[in-house]
C-alpha positions in Angstrom: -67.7 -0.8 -6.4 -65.4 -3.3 -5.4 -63.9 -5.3 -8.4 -63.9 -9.0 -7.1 -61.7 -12.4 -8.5 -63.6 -15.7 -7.6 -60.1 -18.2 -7.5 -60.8 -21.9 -7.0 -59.2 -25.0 -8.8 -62.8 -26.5 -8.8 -65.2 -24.7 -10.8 -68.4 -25.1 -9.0 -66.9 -24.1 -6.2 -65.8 -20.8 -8.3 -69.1 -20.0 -9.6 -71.3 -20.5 -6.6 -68.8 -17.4 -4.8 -69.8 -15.6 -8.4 -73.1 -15.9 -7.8 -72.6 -14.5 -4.5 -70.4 -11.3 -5.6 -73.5 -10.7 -8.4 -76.1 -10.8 -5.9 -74.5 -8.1 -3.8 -75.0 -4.4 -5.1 -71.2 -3.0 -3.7 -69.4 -5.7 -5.5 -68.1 -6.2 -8.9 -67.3 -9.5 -10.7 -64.3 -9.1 -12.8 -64.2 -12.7 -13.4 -63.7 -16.7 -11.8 -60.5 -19.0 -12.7 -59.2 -22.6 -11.6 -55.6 -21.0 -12.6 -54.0 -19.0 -9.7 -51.1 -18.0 -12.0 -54.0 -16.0 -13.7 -55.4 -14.7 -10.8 -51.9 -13.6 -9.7 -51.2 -11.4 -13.1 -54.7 -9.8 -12.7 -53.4 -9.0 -9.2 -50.4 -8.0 -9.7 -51.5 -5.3 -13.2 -54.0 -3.9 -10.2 -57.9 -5.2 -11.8 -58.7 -6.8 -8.4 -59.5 -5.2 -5.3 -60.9 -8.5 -3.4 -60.2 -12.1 -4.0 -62.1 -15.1 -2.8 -59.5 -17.8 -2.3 -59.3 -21.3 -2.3 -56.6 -22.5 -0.1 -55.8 -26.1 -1.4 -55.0 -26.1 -5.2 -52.3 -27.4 -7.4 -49.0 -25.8 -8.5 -49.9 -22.7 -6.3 -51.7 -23.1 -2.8 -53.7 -19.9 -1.5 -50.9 -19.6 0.8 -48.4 -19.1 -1.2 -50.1 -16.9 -3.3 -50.6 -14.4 -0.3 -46.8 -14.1 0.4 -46.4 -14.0 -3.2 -49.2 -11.1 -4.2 -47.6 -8.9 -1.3 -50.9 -7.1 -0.1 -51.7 -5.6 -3.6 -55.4 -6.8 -3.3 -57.6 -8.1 0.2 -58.2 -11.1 0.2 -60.7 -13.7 1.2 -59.9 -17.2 1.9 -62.2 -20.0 1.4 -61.4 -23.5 1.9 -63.2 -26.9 3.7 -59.6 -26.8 5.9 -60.2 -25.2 9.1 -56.4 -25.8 10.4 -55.1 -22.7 8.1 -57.3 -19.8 9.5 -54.5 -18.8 11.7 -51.9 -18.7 9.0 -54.0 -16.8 6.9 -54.7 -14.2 9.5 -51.0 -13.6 10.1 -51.2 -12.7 6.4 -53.6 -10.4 6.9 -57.0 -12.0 5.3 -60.2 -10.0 5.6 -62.0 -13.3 7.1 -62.0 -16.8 6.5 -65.1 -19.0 4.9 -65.2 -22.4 5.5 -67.0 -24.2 2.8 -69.8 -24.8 2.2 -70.6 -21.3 2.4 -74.1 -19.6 3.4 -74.5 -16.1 1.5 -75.5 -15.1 4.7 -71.8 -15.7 6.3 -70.5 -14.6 2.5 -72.4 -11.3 2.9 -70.7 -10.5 6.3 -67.5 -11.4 5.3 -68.0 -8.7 2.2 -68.9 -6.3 4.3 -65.9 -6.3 6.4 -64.2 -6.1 2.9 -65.9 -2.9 1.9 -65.4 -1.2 5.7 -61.7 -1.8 5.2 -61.8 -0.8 0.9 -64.2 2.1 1.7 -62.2 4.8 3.4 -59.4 3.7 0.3 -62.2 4.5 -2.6 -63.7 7.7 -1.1 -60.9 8.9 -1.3 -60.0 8.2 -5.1 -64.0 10.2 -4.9 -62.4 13.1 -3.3 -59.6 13.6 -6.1 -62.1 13.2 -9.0 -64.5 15.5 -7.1 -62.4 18.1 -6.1 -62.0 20.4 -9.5 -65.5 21.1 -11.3 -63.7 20.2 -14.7 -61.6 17.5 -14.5 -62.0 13.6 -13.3 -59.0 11.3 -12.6 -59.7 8.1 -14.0 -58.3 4.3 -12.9 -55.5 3.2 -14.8 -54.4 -0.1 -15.8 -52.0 -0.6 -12.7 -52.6 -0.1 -8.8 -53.2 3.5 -7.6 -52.2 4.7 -11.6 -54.9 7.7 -11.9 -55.2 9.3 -15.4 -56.3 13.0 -15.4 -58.6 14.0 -18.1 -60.7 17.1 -18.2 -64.3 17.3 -19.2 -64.1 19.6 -22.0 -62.3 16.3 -24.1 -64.6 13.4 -23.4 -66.3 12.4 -26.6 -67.9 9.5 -25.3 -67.4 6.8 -23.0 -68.4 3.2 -23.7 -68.9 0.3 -21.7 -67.5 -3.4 -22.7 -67.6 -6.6 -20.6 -64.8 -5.9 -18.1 -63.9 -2.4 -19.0 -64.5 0.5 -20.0 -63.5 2.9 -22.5 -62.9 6.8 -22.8 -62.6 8.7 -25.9 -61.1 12.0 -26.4 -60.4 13.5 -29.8 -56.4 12.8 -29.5 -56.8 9.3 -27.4 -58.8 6.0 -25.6 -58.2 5.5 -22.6 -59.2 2.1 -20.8 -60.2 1.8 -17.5 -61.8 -1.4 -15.2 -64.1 1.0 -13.6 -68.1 -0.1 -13.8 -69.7 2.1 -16.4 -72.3 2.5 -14.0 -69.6 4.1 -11.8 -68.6 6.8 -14.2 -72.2 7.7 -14.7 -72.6 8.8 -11.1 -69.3 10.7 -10.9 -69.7 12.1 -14.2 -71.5 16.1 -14.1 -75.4 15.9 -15.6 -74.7 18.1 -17.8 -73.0 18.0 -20.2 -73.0 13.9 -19.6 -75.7 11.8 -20.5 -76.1 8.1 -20.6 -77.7 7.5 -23.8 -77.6 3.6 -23.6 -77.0 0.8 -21.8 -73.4 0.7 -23.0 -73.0 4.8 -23.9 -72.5 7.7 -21.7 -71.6 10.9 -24.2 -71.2 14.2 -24.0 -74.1 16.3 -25.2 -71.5 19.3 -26.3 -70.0 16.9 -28.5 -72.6 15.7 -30.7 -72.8 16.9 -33.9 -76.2 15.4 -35.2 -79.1 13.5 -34.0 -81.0 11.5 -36.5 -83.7 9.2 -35.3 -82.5 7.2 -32.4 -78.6 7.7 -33.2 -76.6 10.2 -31.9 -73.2 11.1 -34.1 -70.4 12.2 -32.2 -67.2 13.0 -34.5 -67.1 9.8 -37.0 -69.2 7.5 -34.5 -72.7 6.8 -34.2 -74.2 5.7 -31.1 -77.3 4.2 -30.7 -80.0 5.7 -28.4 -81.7 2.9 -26.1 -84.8 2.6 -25.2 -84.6 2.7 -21.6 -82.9 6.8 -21.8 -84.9 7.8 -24.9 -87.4 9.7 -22.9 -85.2 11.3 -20.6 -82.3 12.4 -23.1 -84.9 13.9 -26.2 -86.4 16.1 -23.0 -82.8 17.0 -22.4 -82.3 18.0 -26.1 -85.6 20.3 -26.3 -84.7 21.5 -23.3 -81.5 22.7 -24.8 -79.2 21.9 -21.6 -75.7 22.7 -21.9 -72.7 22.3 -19.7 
């Protein structure tokens, strides 16, 4: 997934490019803003991979904030000013949507995004897939990996823009998509349980009705991976 920043000083124009990124499966919104200061610190403590960029807004012009964020993201402008395409291909944009935008055109300019962010990510897939018992999980800055092995996640639980892993000794937070996780997890021992729980079926020490209780926790059971994850447990599947 590619973890997307919608920056515009005008709202509307902000929310139309995040219904865009939410319509399209290999993107990620991590949120919209009228501030480019803002968008610049989530830049700059690595939680965006691909902005969409106004070009004309107060205090900090699109522009500027390409020289400033020094290629730490990709970035796409998107403006109603056709007379700064050039500039912003000398700074090394991914394309250049003049407004107002089709999804058709936003689509295609997305997916030159992912060609270029692809071979970057599959390779971050590589590392976590290389050992059978570890996983290197995103850390709070650009290309900050944290190595955990498998034998110490509790649980992992899923919030609005992040995510977090639990160990017996530490959480770790990570802006990776639960979703994410779930696929690059190992089935066993992991299990999502709910929409916001993946846990580790070694690690539970009771099931009563539809919670599980891991250590001190209790995490619900949904509805949706009931069936599935009771078949598991009378199956008796371990790691």
């Amino acid at each position: 997934m590619i973890r997307c920043l919608a920056v515009d000083d005008e709202s509307y124009a902000s929310d139309i490019i995040a219904t865009f990124i939410n319509k399209t499966p290999f993107l990620e919104l991590v949120g919209t803003t009228t501030n480019a200061f803002e968008a610049l610190n989530l830049v700059k403590e690595g939680k965006v991979d691909l902005v969409f960029l106004d070009i004309q807004m107060p205090e900090l012009t699109g522009i500027q904030f390409l020289k400033i964020c020094g290629g730490k993201c990709k970035v796409i402008l998107t403006t109603a000013y056709p007379e700064y395409a050039l500039e912003g291909f000398d700074l090394d944009v991914v394309d250049y949507l003049l407004k107002p935008i089709s999804y058709e055109r936003f689509y295609k300019a997305a997916t030159k995004a992912q060609q270029i962010l692809a071979p970057v990510q599959q390779e971050i897939v590589q590392l976590q897939t290389q050992g059978n018992d570890f996983i290197f999980i995103k850390g709070d800055t650009k290309n900050k990996f944290i190595k955990v092995n498998y034998n110490e996640i509790l649980y992992i639980e899923g919030l609005k823009n992040y995510v977090s892993v639990y160990t017996a000794t530490q959480r770790i937070i990570t802006y990776q998509a639960l979703r994410e996780l779930e696929v690059e997890l190992p089935k066993p021992p992991f299990y999502r349980v709910h929409k916001s729980y993946i846990i580790s079926i070694e690690k539970i020490k009771m099931i009563d009705g539809n919670t599980v209780y891991i250590n001190d926790q209790s995490i619900p059971i949904g509805d949706t991976y009931k069936e599935e994850f009771f078949k598991v447990v009378r199956e008796g599947k371990k790691g």
